[in-house]
C-alpha positions in Angstrom: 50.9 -28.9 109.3 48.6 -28.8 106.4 45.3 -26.8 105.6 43.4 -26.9 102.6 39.8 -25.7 102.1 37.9 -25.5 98.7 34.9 -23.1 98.1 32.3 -23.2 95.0 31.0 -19.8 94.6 29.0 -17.7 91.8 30.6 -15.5 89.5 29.5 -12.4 91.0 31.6 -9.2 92.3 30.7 -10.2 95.9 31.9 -13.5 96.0 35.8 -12.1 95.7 36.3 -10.4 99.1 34.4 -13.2 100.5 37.2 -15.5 99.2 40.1 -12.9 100.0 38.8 -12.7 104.0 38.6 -16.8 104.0 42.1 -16.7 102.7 43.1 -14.0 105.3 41.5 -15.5 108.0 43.2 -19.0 107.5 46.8 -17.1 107.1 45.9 -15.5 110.5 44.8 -18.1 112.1 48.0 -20.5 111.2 50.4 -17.4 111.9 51.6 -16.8 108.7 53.9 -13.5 107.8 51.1 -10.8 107.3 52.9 -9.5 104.4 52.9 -13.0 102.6 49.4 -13.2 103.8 48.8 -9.8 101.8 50.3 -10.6 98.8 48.8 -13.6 98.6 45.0 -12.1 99.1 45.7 -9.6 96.6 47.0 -12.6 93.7 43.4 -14.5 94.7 41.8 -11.4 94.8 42.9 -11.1 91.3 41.9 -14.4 89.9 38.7 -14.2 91.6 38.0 -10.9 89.4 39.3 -12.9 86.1 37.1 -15.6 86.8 34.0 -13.6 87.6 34.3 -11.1 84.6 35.8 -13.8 81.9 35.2 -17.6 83.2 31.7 -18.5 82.1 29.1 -18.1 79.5 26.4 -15.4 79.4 24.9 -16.7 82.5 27.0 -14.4 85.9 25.3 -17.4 87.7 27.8 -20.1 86.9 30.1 -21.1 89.5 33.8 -21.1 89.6 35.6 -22.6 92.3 38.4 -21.5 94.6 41.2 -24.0 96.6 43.6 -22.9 98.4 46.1 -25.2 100.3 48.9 -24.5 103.3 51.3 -27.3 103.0 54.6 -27.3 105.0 56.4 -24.4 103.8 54.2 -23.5 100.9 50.3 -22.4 99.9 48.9 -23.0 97.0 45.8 -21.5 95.4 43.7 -22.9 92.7 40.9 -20.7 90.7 38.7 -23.0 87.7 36.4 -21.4 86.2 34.5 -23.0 83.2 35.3 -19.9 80.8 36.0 -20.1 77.0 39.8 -20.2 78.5 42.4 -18.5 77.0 46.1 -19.0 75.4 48.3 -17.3 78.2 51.3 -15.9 77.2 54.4 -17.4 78.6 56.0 -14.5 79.6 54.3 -11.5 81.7 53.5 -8.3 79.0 54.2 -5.0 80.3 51.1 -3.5 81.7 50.7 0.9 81.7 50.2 2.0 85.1 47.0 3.2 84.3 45.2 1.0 82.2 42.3 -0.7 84.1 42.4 -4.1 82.6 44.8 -6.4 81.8 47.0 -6.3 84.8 45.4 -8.9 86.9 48.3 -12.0 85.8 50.9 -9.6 85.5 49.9 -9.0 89.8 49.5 -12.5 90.2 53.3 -13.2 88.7 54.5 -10.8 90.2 53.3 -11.8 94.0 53.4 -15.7 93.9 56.4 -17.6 93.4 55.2 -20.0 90.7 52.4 -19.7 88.3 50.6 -21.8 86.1 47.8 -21.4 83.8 46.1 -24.0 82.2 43.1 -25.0 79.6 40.9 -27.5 81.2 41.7 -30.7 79.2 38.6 -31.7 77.3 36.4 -29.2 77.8 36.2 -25.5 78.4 37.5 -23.6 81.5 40.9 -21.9 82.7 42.9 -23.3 86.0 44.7 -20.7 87.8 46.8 -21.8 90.2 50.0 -19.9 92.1 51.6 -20.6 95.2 54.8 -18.8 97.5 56.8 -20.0 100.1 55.6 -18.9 103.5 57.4 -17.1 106.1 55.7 -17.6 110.1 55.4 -15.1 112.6 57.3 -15.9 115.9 53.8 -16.9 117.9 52.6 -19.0 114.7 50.3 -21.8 116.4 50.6 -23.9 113.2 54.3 -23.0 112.0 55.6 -26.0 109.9 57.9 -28.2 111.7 
C-alpha cells in the first residue's frame, strides 16, 4: 500500500492545522495506530510552525510546501520552505520546559524515527523531512502486506 499527497500552502498560522487534519485524516483513513498517528501530527505540526514563522522573506505570503508519504511500513513527511535556512545542529540541544521557542526540532526528534535537515542546494530554503515506522490497528483497510 502506498499514499503520498503533496500540498503548497501560504506561510500563515492557518495553514498548519489545515495540514495536521490532512495528515490525520489520511492516518485514519489507512488504519494506522492513533498514537503514531498523534505523534506524527504533532512533529508536522511543528515544522509547519518553523516554516511559517522562519521559512521566507518579509513577504507571510510565500508558500512552503508540505509531503507526506505512507509507504509499506513507514511515513514520511517533507516541509521546504524557501527561508534563509539555517545550520542545524547535529545533535538535539536541551530545551527548558518553559521557554516558548526553540523546541519545535527537539519535538520533531524526539517523535519521528529519523530526521533530516537540509539546506536547499543552490539556493535558499530548509527541507525538513522525518518519518517513523507505523504500527496498524486490527481493522486497518490499507495495512501493509
Amino acid at each position: 500500500m502506498s499514499i503520498w499527497w503533496s500540498l503548497h500552502l501560504r506561510r500563515d498560522a492557518a495553514s498548519v492545522p489545515l495540514a495536521r487534519r490532512l495528515l490525520l485524516g489520511t492516518m485514519e483513513s489507512a488504519g494506522v495506530d492513533p498514537d503514531i498517528s498523534y505523534d506524527l501530527s504533532v512533529a508536522l505540526s511543528e515544522a509547519c510552525a518553523n516554516a511559517v514563522e522562519h521559512g521566507g522573506g518579509t513577504v507571510p505570503s510565500e508558500a512552503y510546501r508540505v509531503t507526506a508519504y505512507l509507504d509499506g511500513e513507514k511515513c514520511r513527511i517533507e516541509v521546504t520552505d524557501s527561508g534563509p535556512g539555517f545550520a542545524p545542529s547535529p545533535a538535539p540541544r536541551p530545551v527548558r520546559a518553559d521557554s516558548e521557542h526553540g523546541r519545535g526540532l527537539y519535538l520533531i526528534r524526539e517523535l519521528a524515527d529519523h530526521v533530516h535537515i537540509a539546506v536547499k542546494p543552490g539556493r535558499e530554503g530548509t527541507i525538513v523531512s522525518f518519518d517513523k515506522i507505523l504500527k496498524w490497528r486490527e481493522d486497518a483497510p490499507l495495512m501493509a502486506v
